[in-house]
LUMZAKOL-194648 format. One record per residue (C-alpha): x, y, z; residue in one letter. Coordinates in Angstrom, 2 decimals. Example, Ala and Ser with C-alpha at 12.3 -4.5 7.8 and 13.67 -1.06 7.14 Angstrom:
<pts>
((12.30,-4.50,7.80),"A")
((13.67,-1.06,7.14),"S")
</pts>
This chain:
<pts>
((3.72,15.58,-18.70),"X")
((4.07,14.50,-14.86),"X")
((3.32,11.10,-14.14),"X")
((1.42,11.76,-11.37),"X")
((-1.49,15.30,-12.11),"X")
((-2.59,17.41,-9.96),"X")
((-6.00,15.59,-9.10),"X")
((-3.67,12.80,-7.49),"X")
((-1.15,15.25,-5.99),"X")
((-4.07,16.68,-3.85),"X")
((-5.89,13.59,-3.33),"X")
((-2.65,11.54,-2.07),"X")
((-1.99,14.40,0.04),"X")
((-5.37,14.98,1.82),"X")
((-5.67,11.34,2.21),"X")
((-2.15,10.74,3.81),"X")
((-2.96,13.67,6.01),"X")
((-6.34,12.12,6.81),"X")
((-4.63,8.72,7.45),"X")
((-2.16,10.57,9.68),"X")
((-5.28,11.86,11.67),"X")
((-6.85,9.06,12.01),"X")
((-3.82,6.54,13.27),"X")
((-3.28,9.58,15.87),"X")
((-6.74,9.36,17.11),"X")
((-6.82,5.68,16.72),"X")
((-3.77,5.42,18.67),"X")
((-4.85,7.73,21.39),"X")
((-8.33,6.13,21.62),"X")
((-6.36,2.55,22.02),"X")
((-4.30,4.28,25.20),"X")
((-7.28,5.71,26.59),"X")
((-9.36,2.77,26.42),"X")
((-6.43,0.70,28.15),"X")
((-5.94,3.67,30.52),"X")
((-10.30,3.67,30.85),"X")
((-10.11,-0.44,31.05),"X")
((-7.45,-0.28,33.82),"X")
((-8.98,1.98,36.19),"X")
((-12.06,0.03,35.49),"X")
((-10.78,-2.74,37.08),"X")
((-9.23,-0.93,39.52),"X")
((-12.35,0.51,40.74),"X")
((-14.26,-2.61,39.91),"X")
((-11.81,-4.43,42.69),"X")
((-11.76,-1.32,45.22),"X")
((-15.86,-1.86,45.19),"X")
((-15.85,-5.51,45.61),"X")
((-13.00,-5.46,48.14),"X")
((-15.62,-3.10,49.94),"X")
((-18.61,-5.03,48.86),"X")
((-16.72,-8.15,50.80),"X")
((-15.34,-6.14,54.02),"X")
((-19.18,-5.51,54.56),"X")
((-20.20,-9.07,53.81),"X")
((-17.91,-10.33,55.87),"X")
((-18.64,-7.79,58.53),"X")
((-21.85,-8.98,58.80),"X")
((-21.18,-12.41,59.06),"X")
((-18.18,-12.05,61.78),"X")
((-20.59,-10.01,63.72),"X")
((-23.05,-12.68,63.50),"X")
((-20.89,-15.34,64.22),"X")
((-19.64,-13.46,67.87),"X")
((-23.53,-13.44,68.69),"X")
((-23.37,-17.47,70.32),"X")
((-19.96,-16.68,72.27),"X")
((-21.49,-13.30,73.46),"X")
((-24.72,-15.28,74.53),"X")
((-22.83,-17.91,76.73),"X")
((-21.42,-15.80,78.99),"X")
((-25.46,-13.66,79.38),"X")
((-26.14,-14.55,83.26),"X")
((-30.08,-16.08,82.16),"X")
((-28.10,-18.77,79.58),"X")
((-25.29,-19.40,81.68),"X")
((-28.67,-20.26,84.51),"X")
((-30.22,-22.31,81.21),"X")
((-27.27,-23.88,81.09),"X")
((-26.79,-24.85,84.35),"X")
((-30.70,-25.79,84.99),"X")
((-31.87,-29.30,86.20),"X")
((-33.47,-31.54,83.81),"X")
((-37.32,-31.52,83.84),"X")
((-39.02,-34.15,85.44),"X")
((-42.39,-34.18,83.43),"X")
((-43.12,-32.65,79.75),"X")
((-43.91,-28.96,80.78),"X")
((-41.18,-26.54,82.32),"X")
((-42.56,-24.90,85.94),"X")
((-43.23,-21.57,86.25),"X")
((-39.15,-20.86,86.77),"X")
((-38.26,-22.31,84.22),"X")
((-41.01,-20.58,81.59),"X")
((-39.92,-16.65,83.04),"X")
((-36.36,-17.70,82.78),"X")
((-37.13,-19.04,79.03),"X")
((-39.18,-15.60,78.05),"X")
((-36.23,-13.37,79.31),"X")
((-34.04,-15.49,77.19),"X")
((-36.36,-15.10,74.08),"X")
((-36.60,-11.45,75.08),"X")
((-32.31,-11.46,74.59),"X")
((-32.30,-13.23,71.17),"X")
((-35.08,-10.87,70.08),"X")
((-32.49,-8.03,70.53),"X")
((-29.72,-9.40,69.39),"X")
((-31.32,-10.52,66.37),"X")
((-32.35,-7.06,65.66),"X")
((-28.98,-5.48,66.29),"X")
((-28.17,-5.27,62.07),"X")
((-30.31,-5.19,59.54),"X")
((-30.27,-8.64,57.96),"X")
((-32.93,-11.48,59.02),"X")
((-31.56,-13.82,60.76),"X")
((-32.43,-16.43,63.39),"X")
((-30.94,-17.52,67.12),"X")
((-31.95,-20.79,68.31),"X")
((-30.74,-22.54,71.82),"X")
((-30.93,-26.26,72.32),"X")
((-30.87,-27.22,76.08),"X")
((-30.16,-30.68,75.90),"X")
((-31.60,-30.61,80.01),"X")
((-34.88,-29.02,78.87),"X")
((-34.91,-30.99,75.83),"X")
((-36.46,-27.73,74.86),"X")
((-34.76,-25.39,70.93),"X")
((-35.59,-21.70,72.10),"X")
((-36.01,-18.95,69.71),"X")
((-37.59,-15.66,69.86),"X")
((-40.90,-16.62,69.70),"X")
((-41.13,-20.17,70.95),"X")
((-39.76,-23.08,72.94),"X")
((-40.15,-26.53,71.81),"X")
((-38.69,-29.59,72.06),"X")
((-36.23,-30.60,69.15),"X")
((-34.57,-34.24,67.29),"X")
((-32.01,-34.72,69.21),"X")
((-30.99,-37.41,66.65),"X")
((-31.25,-34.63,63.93),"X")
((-29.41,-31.93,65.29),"X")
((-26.26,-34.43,65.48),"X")
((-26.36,-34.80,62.54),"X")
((-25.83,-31.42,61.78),"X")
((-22.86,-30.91,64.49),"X")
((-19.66,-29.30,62.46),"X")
((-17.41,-27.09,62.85),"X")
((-17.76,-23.64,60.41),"X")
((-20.85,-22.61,58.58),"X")
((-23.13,-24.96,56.33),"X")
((-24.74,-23.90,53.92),"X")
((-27.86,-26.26,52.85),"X")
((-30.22,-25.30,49.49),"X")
((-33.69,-24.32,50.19),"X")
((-35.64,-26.28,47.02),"X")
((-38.57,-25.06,47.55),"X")
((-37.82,-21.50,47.23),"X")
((-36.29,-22.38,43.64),"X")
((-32.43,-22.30,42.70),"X")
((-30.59,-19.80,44.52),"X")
((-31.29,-20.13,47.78),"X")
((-29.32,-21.44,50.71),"X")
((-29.36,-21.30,54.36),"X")
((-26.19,-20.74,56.35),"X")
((-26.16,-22.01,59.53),"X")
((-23.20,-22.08,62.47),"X")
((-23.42,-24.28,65.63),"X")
((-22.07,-23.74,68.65),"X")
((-21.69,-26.03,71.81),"X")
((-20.59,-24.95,75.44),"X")
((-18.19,-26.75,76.42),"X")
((-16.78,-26.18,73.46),"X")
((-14.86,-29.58,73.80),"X")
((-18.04,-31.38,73.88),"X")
((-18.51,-30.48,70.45),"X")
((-17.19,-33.81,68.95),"X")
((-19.32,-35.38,71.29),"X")
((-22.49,-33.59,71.92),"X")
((-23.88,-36.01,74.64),"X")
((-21.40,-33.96,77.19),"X")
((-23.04,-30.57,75.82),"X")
((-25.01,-28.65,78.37),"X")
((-25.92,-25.69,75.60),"X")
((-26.09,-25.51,71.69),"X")
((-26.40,-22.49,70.49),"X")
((-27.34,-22.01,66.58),"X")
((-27.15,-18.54,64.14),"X")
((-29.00,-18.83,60.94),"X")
((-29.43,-16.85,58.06),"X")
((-30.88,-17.36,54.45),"X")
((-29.14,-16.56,51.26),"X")
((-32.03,-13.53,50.92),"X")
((-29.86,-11.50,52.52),"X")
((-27.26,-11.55,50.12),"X")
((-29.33,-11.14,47.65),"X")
((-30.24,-7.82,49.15),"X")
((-26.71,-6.85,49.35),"X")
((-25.74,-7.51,45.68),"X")
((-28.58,-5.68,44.99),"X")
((-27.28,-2.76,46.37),"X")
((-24.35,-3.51,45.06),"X")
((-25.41,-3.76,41.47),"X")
((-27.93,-0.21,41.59),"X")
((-25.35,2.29,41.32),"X")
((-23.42,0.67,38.20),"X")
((-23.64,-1.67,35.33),"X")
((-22.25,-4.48,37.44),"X")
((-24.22,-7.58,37.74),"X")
((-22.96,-9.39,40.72),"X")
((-23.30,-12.96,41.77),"X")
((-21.63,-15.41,44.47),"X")
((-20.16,-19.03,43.45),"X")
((-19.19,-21.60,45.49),"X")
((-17.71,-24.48,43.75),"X")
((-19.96,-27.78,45.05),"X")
((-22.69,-25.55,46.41),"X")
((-24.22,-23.52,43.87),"X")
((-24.47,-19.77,43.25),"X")
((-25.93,-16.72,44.71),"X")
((-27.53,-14.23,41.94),"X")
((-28.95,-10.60,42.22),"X")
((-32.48,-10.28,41.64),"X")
((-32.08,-9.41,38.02),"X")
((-29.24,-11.41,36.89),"X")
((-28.61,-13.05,33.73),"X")
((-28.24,-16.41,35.21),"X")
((-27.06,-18.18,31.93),"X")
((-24.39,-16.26,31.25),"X")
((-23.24,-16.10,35.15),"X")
((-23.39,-19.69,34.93),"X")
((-21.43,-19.39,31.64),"X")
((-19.18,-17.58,33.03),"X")
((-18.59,-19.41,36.73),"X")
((-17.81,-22.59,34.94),"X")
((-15.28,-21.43,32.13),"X")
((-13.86,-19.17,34.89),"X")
((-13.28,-22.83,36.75),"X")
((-12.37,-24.73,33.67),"X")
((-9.44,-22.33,32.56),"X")
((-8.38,-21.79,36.62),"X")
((-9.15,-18.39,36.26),"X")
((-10.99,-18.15,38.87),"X")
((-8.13,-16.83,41.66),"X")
((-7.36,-14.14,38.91),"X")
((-8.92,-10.63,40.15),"X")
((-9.44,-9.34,36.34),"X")
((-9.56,-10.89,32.98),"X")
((-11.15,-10.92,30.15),"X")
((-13.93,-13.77,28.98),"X")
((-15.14,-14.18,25.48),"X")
((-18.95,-15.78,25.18),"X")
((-20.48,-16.52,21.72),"X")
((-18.67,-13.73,20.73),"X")
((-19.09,-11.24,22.72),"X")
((-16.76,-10.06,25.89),"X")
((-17.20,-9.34,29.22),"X")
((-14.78,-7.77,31.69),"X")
((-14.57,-10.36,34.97),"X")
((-13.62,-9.32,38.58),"X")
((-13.40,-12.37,41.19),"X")
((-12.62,-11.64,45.14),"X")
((-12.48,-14.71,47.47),"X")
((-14.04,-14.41,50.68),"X")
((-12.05,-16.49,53.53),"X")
((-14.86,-15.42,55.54),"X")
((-17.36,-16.98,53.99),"X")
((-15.17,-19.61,51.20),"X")
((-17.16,-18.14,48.55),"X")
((-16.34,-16.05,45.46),"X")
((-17.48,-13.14,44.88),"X")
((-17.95,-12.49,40.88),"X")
((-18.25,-9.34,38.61),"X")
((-18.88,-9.03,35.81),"X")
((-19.83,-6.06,32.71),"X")
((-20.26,-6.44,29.40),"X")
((-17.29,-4.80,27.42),"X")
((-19.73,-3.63,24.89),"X")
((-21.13,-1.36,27.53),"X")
((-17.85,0.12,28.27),"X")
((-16.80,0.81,24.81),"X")
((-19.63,1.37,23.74),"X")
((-19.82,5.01,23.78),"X")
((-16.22,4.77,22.65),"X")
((-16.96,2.90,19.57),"X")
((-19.91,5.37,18.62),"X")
((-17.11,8.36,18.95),"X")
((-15.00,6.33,17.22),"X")
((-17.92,5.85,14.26),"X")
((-18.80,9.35,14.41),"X")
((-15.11,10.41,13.96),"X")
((-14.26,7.76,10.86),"X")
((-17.66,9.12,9.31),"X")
((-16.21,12.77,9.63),"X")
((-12.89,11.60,8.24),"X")
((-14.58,9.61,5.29),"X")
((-16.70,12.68,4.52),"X")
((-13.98,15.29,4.68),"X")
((-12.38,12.72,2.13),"X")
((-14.74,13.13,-0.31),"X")
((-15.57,16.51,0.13),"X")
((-11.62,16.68,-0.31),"X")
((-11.92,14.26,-3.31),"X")
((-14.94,16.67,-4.87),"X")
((-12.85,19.96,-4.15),"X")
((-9.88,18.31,-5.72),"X")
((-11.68,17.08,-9.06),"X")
((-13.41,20.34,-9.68),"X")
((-9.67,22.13,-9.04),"X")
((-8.34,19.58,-11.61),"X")
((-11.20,20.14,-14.12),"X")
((-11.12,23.80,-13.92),"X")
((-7.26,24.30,-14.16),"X")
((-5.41,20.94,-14.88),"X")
((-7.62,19.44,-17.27),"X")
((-7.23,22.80,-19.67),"X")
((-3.46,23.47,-18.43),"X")
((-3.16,19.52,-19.79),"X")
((-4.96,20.52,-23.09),"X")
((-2.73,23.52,-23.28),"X")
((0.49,21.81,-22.76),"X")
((-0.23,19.30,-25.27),"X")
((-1.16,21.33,-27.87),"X")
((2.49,23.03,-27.18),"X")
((3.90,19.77,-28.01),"X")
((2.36,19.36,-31.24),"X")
((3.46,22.50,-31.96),"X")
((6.90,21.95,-30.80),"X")
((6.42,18.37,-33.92),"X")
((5.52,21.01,-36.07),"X")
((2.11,19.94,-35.99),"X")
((0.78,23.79,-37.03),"X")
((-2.86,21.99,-37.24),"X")
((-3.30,22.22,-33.73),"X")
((-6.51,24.27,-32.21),"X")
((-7.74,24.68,-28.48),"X")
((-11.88,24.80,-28.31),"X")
((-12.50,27.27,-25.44),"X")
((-14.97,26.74,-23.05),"X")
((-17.81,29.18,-20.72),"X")
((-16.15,32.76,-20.41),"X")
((-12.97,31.89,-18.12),"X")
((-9.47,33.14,-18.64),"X")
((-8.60,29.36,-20.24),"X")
((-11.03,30.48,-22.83),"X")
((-8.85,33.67,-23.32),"X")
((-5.94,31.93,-23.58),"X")
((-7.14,29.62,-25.85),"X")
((-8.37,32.27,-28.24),"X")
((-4.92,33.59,-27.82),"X")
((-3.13,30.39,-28.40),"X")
((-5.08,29.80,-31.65),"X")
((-3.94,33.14,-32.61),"X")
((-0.32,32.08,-32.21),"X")
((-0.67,29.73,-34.20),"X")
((-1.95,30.77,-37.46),"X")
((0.32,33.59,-37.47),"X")
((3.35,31.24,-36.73),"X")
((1.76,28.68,-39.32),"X")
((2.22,31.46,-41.81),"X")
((4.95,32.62,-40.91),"X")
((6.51,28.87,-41.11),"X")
((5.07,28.65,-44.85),"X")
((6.45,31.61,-46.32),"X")
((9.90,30.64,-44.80),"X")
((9.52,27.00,-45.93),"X")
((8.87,28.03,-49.38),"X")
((11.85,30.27,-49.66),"X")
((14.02,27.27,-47.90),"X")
((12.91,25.37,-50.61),"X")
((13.84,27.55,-53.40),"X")
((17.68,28.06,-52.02),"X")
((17.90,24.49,-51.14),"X")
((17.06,23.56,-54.93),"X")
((19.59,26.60,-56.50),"X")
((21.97,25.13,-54.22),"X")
((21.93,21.89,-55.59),"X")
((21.95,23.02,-58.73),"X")
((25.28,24.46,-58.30),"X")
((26.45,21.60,-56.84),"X")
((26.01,19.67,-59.21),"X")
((27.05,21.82,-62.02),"X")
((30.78,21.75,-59.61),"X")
((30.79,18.31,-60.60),"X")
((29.74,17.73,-64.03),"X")
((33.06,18.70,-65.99),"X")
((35.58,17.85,-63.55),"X")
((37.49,14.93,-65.50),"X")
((36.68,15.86,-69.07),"X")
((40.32,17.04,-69.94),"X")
((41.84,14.00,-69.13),"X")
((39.61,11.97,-71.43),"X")
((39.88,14.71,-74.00),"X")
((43.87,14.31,-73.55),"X")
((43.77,10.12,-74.13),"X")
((41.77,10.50,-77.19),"X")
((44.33,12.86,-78.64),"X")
((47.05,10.20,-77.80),"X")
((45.52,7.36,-79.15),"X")
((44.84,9.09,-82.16),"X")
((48.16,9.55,-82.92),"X")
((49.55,6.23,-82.23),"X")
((46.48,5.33,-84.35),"X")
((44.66,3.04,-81.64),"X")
((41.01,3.65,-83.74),"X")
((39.88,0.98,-81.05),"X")
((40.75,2.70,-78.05),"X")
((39.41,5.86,-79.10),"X")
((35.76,4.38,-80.28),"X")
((35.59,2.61,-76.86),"X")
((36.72,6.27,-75.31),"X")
((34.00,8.38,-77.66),"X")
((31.11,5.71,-76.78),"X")
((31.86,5.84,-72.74),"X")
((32.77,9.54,-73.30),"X")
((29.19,9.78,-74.99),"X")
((27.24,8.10,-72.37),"X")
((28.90,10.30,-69.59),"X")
((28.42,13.16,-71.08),"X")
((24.77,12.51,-71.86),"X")
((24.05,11.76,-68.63),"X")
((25.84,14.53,-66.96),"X")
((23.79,17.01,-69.13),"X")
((20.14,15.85,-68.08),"X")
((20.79,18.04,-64.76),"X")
((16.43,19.09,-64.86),"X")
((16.27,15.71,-63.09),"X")
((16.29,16.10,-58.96),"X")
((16.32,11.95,-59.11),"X")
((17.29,9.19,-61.12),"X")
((17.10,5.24,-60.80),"X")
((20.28,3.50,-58.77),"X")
((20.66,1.30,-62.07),"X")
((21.22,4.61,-64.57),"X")
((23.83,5.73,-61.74),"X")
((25.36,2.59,-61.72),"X")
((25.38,2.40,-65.30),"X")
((27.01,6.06,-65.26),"X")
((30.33,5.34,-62.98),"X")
((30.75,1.72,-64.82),"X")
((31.12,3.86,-67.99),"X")
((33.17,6.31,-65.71),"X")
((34.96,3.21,-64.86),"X")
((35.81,1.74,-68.30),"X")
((37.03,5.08,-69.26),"X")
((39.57,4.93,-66.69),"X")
((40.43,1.29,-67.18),"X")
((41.40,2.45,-70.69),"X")
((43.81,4.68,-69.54),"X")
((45.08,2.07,-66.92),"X")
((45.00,-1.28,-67.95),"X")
((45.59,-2.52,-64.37),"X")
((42.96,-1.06,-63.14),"X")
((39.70,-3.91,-62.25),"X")
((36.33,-3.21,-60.67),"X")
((33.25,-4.88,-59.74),"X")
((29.55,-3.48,-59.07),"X")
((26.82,-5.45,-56.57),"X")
((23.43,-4.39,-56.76),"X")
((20.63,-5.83,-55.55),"X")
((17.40,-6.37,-58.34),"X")
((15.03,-4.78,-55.55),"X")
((17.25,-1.76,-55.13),"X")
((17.41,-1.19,-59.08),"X")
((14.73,1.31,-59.32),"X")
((15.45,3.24,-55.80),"X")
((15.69,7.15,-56.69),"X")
((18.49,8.65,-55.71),"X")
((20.18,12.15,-56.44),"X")
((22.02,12.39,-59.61),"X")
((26.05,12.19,-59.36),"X")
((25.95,11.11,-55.77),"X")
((28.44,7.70,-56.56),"X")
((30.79,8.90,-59.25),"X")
((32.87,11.62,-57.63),"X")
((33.30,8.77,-54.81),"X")
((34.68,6.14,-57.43),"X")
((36.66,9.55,-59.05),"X")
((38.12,10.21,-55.71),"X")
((39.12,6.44,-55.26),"X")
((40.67,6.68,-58.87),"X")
((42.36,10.47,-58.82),"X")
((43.85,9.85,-55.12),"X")
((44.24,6.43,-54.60),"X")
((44.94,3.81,-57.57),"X")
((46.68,6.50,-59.84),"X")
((49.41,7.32,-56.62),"X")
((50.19,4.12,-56.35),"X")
((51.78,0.99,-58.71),"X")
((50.64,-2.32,-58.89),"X")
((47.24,-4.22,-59.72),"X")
((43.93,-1.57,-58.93),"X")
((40.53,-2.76,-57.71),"X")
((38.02,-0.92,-57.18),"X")
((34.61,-2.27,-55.37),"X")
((31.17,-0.74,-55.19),"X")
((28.47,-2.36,-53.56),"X")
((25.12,-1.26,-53.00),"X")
((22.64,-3.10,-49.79),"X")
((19.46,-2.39,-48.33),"X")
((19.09,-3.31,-44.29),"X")
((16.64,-2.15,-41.96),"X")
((15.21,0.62,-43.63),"X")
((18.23,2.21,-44.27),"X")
((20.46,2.25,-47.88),"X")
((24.16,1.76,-47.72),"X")
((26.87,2.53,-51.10),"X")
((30.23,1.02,-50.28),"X")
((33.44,2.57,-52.50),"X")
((36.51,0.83,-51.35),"X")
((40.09,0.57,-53.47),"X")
((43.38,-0.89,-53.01),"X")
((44.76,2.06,-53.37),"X")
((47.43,4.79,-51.75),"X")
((45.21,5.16,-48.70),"X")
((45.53,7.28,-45.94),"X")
((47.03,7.47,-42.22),"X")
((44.37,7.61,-38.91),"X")
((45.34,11.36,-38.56),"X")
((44.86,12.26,-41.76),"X")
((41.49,10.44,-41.83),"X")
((39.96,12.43,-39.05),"X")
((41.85,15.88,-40.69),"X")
((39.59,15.11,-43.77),"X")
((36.32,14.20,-41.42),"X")
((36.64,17.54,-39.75),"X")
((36.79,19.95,-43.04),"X")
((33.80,17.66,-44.38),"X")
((32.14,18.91,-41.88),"X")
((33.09,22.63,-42.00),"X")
((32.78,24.70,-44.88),"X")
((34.65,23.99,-48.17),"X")
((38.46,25.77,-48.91),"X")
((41.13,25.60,-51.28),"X")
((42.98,22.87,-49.98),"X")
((39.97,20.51,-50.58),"X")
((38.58,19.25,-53.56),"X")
((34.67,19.97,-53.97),"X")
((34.04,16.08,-54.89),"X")
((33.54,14.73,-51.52),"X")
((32.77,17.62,-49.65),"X")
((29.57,18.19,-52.65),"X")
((28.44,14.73,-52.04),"X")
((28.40,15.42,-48.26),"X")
((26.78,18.52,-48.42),"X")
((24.01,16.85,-50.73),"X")
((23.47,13.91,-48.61),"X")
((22.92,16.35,-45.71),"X")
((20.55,18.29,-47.60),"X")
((18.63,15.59,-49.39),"X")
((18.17,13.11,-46.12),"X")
((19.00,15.29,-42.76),"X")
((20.68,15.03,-40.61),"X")
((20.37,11.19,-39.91),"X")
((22.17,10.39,-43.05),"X")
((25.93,10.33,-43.11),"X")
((29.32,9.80,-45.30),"X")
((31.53,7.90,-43.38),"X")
((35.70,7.25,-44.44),"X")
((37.73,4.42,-43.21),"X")
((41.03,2.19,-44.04),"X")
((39.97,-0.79,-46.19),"X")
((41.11,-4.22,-45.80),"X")
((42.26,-4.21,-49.51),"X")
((45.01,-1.27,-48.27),"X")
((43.00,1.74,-49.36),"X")
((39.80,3.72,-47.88),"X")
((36.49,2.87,-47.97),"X")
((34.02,5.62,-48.40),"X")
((30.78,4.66,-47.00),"X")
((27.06,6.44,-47.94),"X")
((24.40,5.95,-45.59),"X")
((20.53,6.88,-44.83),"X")
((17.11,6.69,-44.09),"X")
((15.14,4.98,-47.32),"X")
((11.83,7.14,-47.29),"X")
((8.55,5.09,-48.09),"X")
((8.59,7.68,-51.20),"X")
((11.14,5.11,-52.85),"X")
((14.19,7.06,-51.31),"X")
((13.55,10.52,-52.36),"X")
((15.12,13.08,-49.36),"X")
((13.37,13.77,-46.34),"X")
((13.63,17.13,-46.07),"X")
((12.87,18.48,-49.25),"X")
</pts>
């Protein structure tokens, strides 16, 4: 089975194609609000460089009006006019006054701000505006003699509000010392005015405008949020970023997007500012609508995907499993259809299958069962009387040299063989009575050769393990026949017997003749194949039996021996039966 099913498969791929969507719109959105916040600014400093060309259009016009009045013929004759002898002006003097109020009245009313002309005639002693002519604090008006405009708050009209004023004196070198002047002409103006203007300024946008001087105060719009302009005036001073023409400022969390143009004109800044909130803002609501659309084609995708992998991969799963334990052998198996769909069919189908394979499978097993056991049978009827001539010779040869001894000891072993050779209705007998078997197969053979020694190991706990009858003793025969008899000299033979990890081992080793590497892997190779003539059946039986008995993960294994001969080596599996065969 996959690792990863189908129900992942599609939901991995729907939501990497989502993701993909998304960091492509979230990418684009990021360029186009940098590309939105850019020419923002751009047009935010295009309208306040035009907001401040007409601001300081205004007040350049305005500040022309005194020089264009000193050169009018009436003030040049104010100028010029002999002091007054008593407190009242004469009848010249009054028409020549009420022309000259008649001039400022024009002039005032040439633009459309409110703003004032005043004339001190230090002869007179008379200030003249448009609507009166009185005398003035000569003291006071010193005072006020600079150069520029001044700018004084009004407190009684509240915070705010200023009045700009600009003096000038003809001569204009008398200005330093006013005593010399023969004319003093003032323009003022009140901070209303600008008011108006940002007004304008802020109607046709979501700007909320405001003017800061730093030592003077601040000029707001009608409805500004003065906190936050004051907020923003004084961080915009305490991080010097007030000379930069866009930034943006973080308050309590939120930001606002900050345009600042400098007026030489006037010395004052002009300040911008708009929430960012309110430019993003629709942004960000796209931006929620589209992440809600992606979330809910998700789970609509998610949904979709599920009810694919219920409907197919969830019963292609069931089916696929159900093949396995079939391919274990596991004829058991059943699929419960369910509704009407074509899984259902199949199931019915599959079920089918397998009863007819199931009894198929038993009728084939039983039959396998019934060879295997005839087989075995004549396998071990191969081996029962293959050394009996032999002792039958010795006794005959004893008996006439008239060793009775020799051939009691030969009859009893002889006996004991032959009584267990004959109880062939057995399929298993105890690893003691087939130990007990080959030692008597052994002392028969050590009475023929009386240099011939051997020693058994078994363990107690391994004394009652079942085994197959005649499964040890054409090993030890084979030792005898092919290696102690061809050669002279002392014989040992060893047979041990241990039980490791589940699995039984029988060790036959001899000091024997032995056998070269080449021929060892000759006589592997026709143990495996079938049997011919060249071979004896001893070995070849036993490895035939051990196949049949314990599968194929049993094994008979031949190699040199330290002692100088082979060692023949049984191996396999020990069943929790108590070591009966696995396959049969």
């Amino acid at each position: 089975m996959p690792r990863i099913n189908l129900f992942r498969k599609i939901v991995l791929v729907l939501a990497a194609m989502l993701v993909l969507i998304a960091g492509l719109y979230s990418y684009s959105n990021r360029t186009s609000t940098d590309v939105l916040r850019e020419e923002l600014n751009r047009s935010n400093t295009s309208k306040l460089d035009f907001f401040q060309s007409q601001l300081n259009a205004n007040i350049d016009s305005i500040s022309l009006w005194p020089n264009l009045l000193i050169h009018d013929p009436d003030i040049s004759e104010l100028k010029d006019a002999e002091p007054i002898a008593g407190p009242y002006l004469d009848l010249e003097q009054i028409e020549l006054v009420k022309r000259i109020q008649q001039k400022l009245s024009t002039q005032e009313s040439s633009i459309n701000w409110k703003s004032s002309l005043y004339i001190y005639s230090p002869k007179l002693n008379r200030m003249i505006s448009d609507t009166d002519a009185v005398t003035y604090d000569d003291g006071e008006l010193k005072s006020r003699m600079k150069q520029g405009w001044q700018v004084m708050p009004i407190p009684s009209e509240g915070e705010g509000s200023f009045q700009f004023s600009l003096l000038t004196v003809a001569p204009f070198k008398s200005f330093h010392n006013p005593a010399d002047a023969s004319l003093i002409i003032e323009v003022r103006f009140r901070s209303q005015n600008l008011v108006s203007m940002l007004d304008d300024f802020k109607s046709d946008s979501r700007r909320d405008p405001f003017l800061y001087k730093q030592g003077v105060g601040m000029i707001f719009n009608s409805s500004a949020d003065r906190s936050v302009a004051k907020e923003l005036a004084d961080k915009l001073e305490r991080q010097k970023l007030m000379d930069a023409s866009n930034q943006t400022i973080s308050l309590h969390g939120e930001k606002y997007l900050v345009n600042t143009k400098w007026s030489p004109t006037t010395e004052w800044y002009l300040i911008d500012y708009i929430p960012y909130s309110d430019v993003v803002g629709p942004i960000e609501k796209s931006n929620k609508l589209f992440y809600l659309s992606i979330g809910s084609l998700l789970i609509m995708g998610c949904v979709l995907a599920y009810l694919l992998y219920a409907q197919v991969q969830v019963p292609m799963k069931r089916l696929v499993h159900s093949f396995q334990r079939l391919k274990q052998e596991d004829y058991s198996v059943r699929l419960v259809p369910k509704g009407r769909d074509e899984f259902s069919f199949v199931f019915m189908r599959f079920n089918s299958m397998v009863e007819q394979i199931q009894e198929l499978f038993d009728k084939v097993y039983l039959e396998k069962i019934h060879v295997r056991e005839a087989r075995l049978k004549q396998l071990q009827s191969q081996i029962n009387p293959h050394f009996f001539y032999n002792c039958f010779s010795f006794i005959s040869s004893m008996a006439k040299l008239g060793n009775n001894r020799a051939i009691v000891d030969m009859s009893q072993n002889l006996s004991s063989y032959y009584r267990y050779t004959t109880r062939q209705e057995r399929d298993f007998v105890k690893l003691s009575e087939e130990l007990d078997f080959v030692t008597s197969y052994l002392e028969i053979q050590r009475l023929r050769m009386n240099r011939l020694n051997f020693e058994v190991e078994l363990p107690s706990w391994l004394r009652h393990l079942e085994i197959p009858p005649l499964l040890i003793q054409p090993l030890v025969e084979n030792a005898v026949q092919h290696g102690i008899e061809e050669k002279a000299g002392e014989a040992r033979i060893r047979l041990a017997v241990s039980g490791e990890g589940g699995r039984v081992r029988i060790v036959v080793e001899d000091n024997g003749k032995g056998m070269e590497e080449t021929e060892l892997r000759k006589l592997e190779r026709k143990l495996a194949g079938p049997m011919d003539e060249e071979m004896g059946c001893g070995l070849w039986n036993v490895h035939q039996r051990l196949l049949l008995r314990y599968g194929e993960d049993s094994r008979l294994s031949i190699a040199r021996s330290e002692q100088g001969g082979l060692r023949v080596e049984l191996e396999w599996r020990m069943s929790p039966a108590g070591g009966k065969e696995v396959g049969a």
